[in-house]
N, C-alpha and C positions, 0 to 999 in steps of 0.2 A: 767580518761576517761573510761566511760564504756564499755565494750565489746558490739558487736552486735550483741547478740546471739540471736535466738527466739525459721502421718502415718500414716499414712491412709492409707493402703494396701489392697486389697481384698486378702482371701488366697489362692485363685489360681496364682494370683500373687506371693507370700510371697513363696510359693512351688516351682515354677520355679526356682526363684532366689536364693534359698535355696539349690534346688540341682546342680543349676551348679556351686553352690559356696562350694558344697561337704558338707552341713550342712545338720546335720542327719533331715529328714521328719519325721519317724516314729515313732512321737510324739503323743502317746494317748490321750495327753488333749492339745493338740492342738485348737481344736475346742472351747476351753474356748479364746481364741484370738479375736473372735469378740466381741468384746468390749460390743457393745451395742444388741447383739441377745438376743433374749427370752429365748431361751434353759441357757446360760453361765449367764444372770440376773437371771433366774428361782433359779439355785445353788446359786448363793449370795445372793437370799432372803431366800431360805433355812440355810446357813451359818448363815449368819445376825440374821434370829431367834433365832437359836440354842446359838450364842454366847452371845446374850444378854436376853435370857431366863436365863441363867448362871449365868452371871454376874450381872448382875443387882436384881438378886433373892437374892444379899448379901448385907445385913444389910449396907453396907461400901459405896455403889452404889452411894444411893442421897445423901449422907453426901459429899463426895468427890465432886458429880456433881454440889450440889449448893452449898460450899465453894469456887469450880472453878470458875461459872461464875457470882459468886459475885465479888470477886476481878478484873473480864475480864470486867465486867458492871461498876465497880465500877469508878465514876466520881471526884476523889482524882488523878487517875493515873499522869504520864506525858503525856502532849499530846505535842510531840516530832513534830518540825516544822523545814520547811525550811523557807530561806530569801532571801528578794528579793528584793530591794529601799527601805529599811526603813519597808518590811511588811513581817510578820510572814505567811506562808502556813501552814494546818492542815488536814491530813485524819483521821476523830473521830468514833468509832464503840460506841454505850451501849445499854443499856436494851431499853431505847427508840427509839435508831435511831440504829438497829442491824444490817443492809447495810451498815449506813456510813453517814458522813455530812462533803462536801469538805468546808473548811471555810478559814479565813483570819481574820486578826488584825494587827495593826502598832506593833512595835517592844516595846515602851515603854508599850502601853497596855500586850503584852502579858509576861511583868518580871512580871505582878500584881498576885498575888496567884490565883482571880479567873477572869481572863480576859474577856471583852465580845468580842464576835466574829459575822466576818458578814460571813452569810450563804452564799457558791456561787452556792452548788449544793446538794442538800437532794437527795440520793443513793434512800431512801424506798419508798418516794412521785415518782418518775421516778418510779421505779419499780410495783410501784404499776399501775400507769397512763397508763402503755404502757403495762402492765400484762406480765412481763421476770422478769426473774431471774436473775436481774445485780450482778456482784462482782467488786469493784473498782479495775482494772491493774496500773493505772498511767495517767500524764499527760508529753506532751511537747508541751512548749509554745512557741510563739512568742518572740524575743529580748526583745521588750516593756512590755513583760508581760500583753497583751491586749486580747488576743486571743490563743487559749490552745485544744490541739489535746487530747480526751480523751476516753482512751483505757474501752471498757467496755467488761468483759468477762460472759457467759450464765454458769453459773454453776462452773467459778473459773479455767476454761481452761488457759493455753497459748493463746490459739486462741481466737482472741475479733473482738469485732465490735468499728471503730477507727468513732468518730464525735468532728467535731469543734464548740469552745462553745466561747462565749462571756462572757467574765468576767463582762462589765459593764452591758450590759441589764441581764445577767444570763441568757442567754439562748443560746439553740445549733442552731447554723446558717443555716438556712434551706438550702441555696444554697452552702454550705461552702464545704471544704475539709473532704468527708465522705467514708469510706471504709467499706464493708461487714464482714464479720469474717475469719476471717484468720491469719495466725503467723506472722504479718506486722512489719516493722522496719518504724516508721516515725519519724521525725523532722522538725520545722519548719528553714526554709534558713532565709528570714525576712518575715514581714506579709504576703506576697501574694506568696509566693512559699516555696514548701514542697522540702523535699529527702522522697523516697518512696520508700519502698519493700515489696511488697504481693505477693499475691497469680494471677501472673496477665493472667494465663490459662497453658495449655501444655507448659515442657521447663523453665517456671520461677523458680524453686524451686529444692533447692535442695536434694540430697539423706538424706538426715538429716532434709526436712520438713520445711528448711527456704527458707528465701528470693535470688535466686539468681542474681538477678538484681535491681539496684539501679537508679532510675528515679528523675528527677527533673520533678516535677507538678506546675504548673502556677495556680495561681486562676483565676478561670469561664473554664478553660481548660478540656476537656474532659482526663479520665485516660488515654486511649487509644493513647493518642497525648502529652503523657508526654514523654519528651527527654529523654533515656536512659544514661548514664553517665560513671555505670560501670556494668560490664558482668563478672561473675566467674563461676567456672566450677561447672557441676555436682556435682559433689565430692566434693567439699568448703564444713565447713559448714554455711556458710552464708556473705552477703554482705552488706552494707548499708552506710547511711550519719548520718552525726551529726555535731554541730560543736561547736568550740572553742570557748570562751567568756575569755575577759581579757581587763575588763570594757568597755566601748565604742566598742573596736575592736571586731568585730567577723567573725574566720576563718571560713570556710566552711572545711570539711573534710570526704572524703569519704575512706571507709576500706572493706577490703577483708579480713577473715579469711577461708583460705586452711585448717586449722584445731583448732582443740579447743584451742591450747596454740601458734599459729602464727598469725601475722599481716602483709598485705601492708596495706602502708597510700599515700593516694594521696590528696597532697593540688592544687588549681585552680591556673591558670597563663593563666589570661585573657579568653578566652574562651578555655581552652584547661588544662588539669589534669595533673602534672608530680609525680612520686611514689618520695616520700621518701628514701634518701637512705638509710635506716638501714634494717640489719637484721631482717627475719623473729621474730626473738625470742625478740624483743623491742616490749615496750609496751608504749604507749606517755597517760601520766598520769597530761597534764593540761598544760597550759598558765598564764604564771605569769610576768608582767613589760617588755613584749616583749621576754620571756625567757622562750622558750620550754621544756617542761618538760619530758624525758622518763625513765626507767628501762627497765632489760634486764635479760633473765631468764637463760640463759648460758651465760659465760663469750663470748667477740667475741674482736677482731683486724681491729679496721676501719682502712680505706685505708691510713692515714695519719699514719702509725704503732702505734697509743696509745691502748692501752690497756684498755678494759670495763672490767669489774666486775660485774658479776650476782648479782641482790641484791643490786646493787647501783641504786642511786637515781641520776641523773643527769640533768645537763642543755645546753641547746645550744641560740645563739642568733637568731631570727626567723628570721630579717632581713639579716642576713649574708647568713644563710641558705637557703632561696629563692631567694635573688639574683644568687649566684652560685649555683645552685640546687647539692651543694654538702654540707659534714657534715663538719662543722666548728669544730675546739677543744672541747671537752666538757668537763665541770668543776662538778666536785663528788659535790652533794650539799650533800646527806648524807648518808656514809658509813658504815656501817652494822659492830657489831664486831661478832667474830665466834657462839655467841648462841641469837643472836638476830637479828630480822632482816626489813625491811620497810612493814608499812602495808598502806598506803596508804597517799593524797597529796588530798589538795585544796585549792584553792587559792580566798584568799576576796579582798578589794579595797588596803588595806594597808599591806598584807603580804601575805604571802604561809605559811600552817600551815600543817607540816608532822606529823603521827602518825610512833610510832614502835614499836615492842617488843621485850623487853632483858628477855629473859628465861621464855617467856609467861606471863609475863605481859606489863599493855602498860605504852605509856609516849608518850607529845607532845611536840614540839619545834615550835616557829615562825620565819622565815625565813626572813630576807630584804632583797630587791636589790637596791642599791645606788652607785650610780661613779662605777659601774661596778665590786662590791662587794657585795659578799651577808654575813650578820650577824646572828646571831642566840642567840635565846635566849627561852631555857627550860620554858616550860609553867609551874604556882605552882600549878598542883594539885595530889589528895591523890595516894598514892605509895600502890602496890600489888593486884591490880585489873587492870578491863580493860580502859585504858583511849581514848577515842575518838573524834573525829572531829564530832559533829553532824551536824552542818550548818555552812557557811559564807557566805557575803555578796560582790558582786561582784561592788557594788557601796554603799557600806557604810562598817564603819570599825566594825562589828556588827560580833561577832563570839559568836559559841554556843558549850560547852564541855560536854561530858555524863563520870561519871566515876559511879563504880557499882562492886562490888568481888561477892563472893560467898555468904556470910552475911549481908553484907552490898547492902541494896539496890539503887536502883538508883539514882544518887543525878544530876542535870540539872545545868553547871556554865552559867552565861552568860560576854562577855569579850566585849566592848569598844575601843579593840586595845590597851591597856595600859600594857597586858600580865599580867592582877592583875582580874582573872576572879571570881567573886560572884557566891552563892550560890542562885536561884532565885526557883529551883522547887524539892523537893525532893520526891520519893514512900513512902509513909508511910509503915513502916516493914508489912510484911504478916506471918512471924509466927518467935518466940522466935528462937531468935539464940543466945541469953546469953551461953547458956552450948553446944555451936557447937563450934568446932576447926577444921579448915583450914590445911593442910598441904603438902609439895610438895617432893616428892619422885622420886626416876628415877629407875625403871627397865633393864635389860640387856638383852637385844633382841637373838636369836637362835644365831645370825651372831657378837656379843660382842656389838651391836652399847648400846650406854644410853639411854632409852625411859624416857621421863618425866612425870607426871602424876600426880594430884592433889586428894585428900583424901579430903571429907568433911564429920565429926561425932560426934557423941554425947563424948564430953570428959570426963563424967559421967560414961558413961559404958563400963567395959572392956570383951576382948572376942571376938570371932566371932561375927559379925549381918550379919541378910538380909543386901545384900549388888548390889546395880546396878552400873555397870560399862559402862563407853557411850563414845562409840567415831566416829570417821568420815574415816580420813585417806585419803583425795582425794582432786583433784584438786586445790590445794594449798592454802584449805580454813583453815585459823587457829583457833582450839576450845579455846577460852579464859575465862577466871573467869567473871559469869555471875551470876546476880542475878534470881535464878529458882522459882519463887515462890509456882510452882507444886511440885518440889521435896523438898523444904521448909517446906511445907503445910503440904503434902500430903507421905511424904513420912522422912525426918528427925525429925520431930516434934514427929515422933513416934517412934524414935530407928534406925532407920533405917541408910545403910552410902550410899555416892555417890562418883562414882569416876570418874575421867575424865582424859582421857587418852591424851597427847599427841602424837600420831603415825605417821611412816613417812607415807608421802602422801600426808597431810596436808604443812601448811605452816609457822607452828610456829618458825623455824627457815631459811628461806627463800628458794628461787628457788631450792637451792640443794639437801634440807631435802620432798618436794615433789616427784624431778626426780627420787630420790632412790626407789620409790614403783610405776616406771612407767611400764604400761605395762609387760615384760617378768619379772622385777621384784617385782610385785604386791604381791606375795608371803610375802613380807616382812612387809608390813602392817597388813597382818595376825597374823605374827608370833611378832610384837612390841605387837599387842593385846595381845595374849595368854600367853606373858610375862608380862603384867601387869598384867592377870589375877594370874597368876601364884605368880607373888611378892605378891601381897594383899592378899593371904590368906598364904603363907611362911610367914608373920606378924602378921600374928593371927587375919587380922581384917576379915576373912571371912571363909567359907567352901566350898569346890564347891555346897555341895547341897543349901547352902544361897546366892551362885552369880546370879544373875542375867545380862545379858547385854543387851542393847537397842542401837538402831542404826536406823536413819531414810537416804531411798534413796542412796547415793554411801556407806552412813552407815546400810544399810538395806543389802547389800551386804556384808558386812563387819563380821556384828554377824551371817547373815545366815551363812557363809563359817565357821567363826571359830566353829561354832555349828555345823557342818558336818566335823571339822578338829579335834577337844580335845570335845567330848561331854559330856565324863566322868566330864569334869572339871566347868561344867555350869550345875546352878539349874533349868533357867528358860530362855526364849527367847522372847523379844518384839522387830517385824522386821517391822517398817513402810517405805512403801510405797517405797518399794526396787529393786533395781536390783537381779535379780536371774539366771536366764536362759543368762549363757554367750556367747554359741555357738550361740543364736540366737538373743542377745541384739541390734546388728546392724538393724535388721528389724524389730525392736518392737519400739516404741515409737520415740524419738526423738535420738536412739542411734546410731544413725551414725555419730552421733556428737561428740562421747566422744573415738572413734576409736583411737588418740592422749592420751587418760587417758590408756586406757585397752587392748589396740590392739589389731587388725582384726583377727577375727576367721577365713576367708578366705585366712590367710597367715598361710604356714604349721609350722611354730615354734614359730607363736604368738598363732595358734589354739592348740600346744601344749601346751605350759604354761597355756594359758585361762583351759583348758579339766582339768587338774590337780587340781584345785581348784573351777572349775562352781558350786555351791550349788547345781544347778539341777541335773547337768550330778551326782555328787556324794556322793546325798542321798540315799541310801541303808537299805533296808527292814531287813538285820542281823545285822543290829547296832541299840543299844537301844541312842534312843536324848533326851533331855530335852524335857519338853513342848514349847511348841513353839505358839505364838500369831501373826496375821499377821494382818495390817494393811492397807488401802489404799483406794482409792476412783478412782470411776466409770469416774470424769470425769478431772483424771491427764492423759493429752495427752503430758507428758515428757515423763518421766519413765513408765505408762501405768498401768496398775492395774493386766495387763495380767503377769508378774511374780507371782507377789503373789497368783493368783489363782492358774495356773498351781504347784506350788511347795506346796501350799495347801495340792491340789488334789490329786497328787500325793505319799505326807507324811501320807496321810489318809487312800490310798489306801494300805501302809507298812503297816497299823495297829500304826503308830506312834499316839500321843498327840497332838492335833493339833487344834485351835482354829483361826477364819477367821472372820473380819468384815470389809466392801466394804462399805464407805461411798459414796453416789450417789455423792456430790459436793464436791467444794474444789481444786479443780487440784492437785498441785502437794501438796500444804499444808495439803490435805485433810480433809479441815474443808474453807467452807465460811462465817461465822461468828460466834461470842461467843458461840451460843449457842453448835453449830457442836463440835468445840474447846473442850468445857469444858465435854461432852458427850464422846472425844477420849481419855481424860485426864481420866476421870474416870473410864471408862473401863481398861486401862491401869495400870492404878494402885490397881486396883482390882484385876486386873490379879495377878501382883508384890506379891502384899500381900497375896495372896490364896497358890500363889506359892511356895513362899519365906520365907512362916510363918512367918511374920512381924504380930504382934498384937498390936494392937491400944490402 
């Protein structure tokens, strides 16, 4: 189940609340904060020239730019669908249709290599017609799959403008279910009534910029006379509905998150809401043959004295459960061993199909329930990459698998329910990995812990290389063996090695291997990096002056710090679209939400810890740093563009190396289509290579 996650401050505002929360004001680039002024765009078109005067002046520029979005255009890709009665969904980008073509085809059509597809919605014809700048956000439909809420964002925002469309005539329903722009939470209940959370004036929203109220909307209803349902506080960060689907049945469910990693759930009982009883730390992960689905991110003691386990995958009966609005036994459907751990659940008409990883890679299993027993039996596909759940079918037995390593590119199973899945779509290779070798290492952290970390390199060449090192380390998102075809391309094909770090913070080994780098001890994600860094050239496969590291957003955070912590030990710095500025992350962007990751500057011994490691607060004019490249766009209202400037500006002002480019669209991806993409790719690795002395 999805989370419900979704500043706009003036700074007179942001000053106030600043100081009476003891956070330092006397900020000189400050005023780079308004986002969209003339003064703070004036510097990033100044920035912007400078950097791609630079860059783009090397011979490396357009070779790298049109190799990228050839392959990003190129119509061989997979086009990766969801299902839904027997029919394939598709969002398709290329050189023709660079917005987007929402389309559709029955399930038999789309195993075909070159399937035809019926158009539901051309992105560039809309765009064009109404003269905006769409970016595709998403849809949600109606049960019947008739009728489909569709999120469209002005420049690739979080913030969209929500309209309802009709699948059969193809068109957006003039009197239908339409909202303005703003950080919305909708879903449809069944055809004629929505769960809604906007923007709905003073008081709706919360300090983090979402939704704080959750309405039920009637169709022909005016907004203003939509029932409230559920109420959360300021301080949430966010609240909303969605619900459950477990074929025919569909639960209504509304949730509260008080903070980024807790839940209430309140299911309906008759006109009237009662919460769930589980702890905060439960997370309800699907509906499968009447058997609720949840995990749990700390161990906890239900009231019946049985014992949960973090990382466990569990189930309860729904009808026991809501007759007695209390927790019935629940049964382990699947138990994690000490270096592996559950990555996710979905469930089609004939089974529940879990993903996991054992020592960071993956693997599937399909699930029964019958006589009140559930079965299992291992899915066969390829071992030492990532294996996934791409689609099921919540009324047909119709399941879709993605596997994919570091070499091996993408290959598309499709499965019948027989757990005997075919090979129906595969990436054609994007550059020679015959003389590439794979390999998995583990590092010894400041603190003794094992770091794990994966090597990809030329086994041809011995020695130091240019070598980039990329990792995350946050909110319990697992980095896993992916086919890159940028650093493929672009960057192994010519000597070069890549590394990928597994770090605590992340989720590669479940709930517990995140909490270790929470908040006060965020420190330790630091210090897993700078020990990979550290192992990889103790092997001889690097030099500090040939490291490079890259890290996008809570990993933008991550290489800025270690590059302000060992900067002796780093050649080169690529920081997209990152957190920076800790003391003041809460009132910038959508950071008040991630207070649960990083903890509150306005408390004195989390602002301690934070102060110690801020990139901002502890870049300094007598320490010499790598070069450093920064990345991001003007219109990510998550994370905000406003770090990158200020630390910019700042590094510039030391007399440091410093390089800055402000893509206007994109949000938080900072790229709204192939062309943006392939444009950030290439700078970026131009960068690498100027830097890195990788020759071609």
């Amino acid at each position: 189940m999805r989370k419900l996650l979704f500043f706009a401050a003036g700074l007179a505002a942001f000053a106030a609340l600043a100081a009476g929360k003891g956070i330092a004001v006397d900020d000189p680039y400050r005023w780079l904060e308004d986002v969209h002024g003339d003064t703070p765009l004036s510097w990033v078109k100044e920035h912007n020239d400078k950097t791609l005067k630079l860059l783009t002046a090397d011979p490396r520029y357009r070779t790298y730019f049109d190799a990228t979005l050839k392959v990003l255009d190129a119509t061989d890709r997979i086009p990766h669908a969801g299902l839904d009665r027997g029919l394939a969904y598709n969002f398709w980008q290329d050189a023709a249709h660079p917005k987007g073509l929402w389309r559709r085809t029955t399930v038999a059509e789309y195993r075909k290599p070159d399937p035809q597809w019926d158009v539901l919605l051309d992105l560039d014809t809309l765009s064009a017609d109404e003269k905006e700048n769409w970016v595709w956000q998403g849809t949600a439909c109606t049960p019947d799959m008739t009728r489909c809420l569709i999120s469209l964002s002005r420049g690739g925002g979080d913030a969209a403008v929500v309209r309802e469309f009709d699948l059969e005539s193809r068109r957006f329903v003039a009197d239908g279910f339409i909202l303005p722009e703003a950080k919305s939470s909708v879903s449809f209940v069944d055809r004629d009534t929505v769960f809604v959370g906007t923007d709905f004036g003073p008081g709706s929203l919360t300090t983090s910029g979402y939704p704080r109220l959750v309405k039920k909307w009637k169709r022909g209803q005016a907004i203003a006379d939509a029932e409230t349902l559920l109420e959360g506080k300021g301080t949430d960060v966010a609240v909303g509905g969605v619900r459950l689907v477990d074929g025919d049945t569909v639960l209504p469910v509304l949730e509260r998150n008080p903070d980024f990693f807790s839940e209430e759930y309140y299911f309906p009982d008759g006109k009237t809401w009662w919460k769930l009883p589980l702890p905060p730390v439960a997370s309800i992960q699907g509906l499968h043959k009447g058997q609720l689905l949840f995990c749990l991110r700390e161990d906890w003691t239900a009231p019946n004295g049985h014992k949960l386990l973090n990382g466990t995958l569990y189930t309860v009966p729904l009808a026991a459960l809501q007759k007695a609005h209390a927790l019935p036994e629940a049964a382990a459907l699947y138990t994690p061993g000490p270096r592996a751990s559950f990555a996710g659940a979905s469930s089609g008409r004939d089974a529940l199909y879990v993903s996991y990883l054992d020592n960071v890679v993956g693997g599937v299993s399909a699930f029964r329930f019958s006589g009140g027993m559930w079965t299992e039996t291992k899915i066969p596909l390829p071992a030492g990459g990532s294996a996934d759940i791409v689609a099921t079918d919540d009324f047909g037995g119709d399941v879709l698998f993605g596997f994919e390593s570091f070499l091996q590119p993408p290959t598309l199973y499709a499965d019948d329910g027989k757990d005997a899945p075919t090979a129906i779509k595969s990436l054609p290779a994007r550059f020679d990995a015959a003389g590439l070798v794979t390999e998995q290492f583990a590092a010894t952290s400041k603190d003794g812990t094992k770091v794990p970390y994966f090597v990809v390199r030329s086994k041809m060449v011995e020695g130091p290389r240019p070598t980039v090192l990329y990792g995350y380390g946050g909110f319990e998102i697992s980095e896993t063996p992916s086919y890159m075809t940028s650093f493929g391309m672009l960057w192994l094909a010519k000597g070069g090695t890549f590394v990928l770090a597994n770090i605590r913070g992340g989720g590669e080994f479940g709930p517990a291997w995140h909490a270790a780098a929470l908040k006060r001890n965020r420190q330790k994600a630091f210090d897993d990096f700078a020990a990979v860094a550290a192992d990889i050239e103790a092997r001889g496969l690097t030099t500090p002056r040939q490291l490079g590291i890259m890290g996008g957003s809570n990993g933008g955070l991550l290489v800025s710090t270690v590059m302000t912590q060992i900067p002796e030990k780093i050649g080169a710095v690529v920081c997209q679209v990152p957190l920076i500025d800790m003391i003041a992350y809460t009132h910038i962007g959508a950071g008040a939400s991630w207070v649960a990751e990083y903890g509150d500057p306005a408390v004195p011994a989390e602002r301690e810890a934070i102060l110690k490691y801020s990139p901002y607060q502890n870049v300094a004019a007598d320490r010499k740093y790598p070069p450093v490249f920064f990345v991001t766009a003007t219109s990510d209202d998550r994370v905000s563009p406003v770090h990158a400037r200020k630390m910019a500006a700042k590094m510039e002002a030391q007399g440091h190396e410093v390089l800055f480019f402000e893509n206007t669209d994109g949000g938080h991806a900072a790229s709204a289509n192939h062309k943006q993409k392939a444009e950030m790719t290439a700078l970026s690795f131009v960068y690498l290579a100027k830097t890195l002395g990788l020759r071609d």
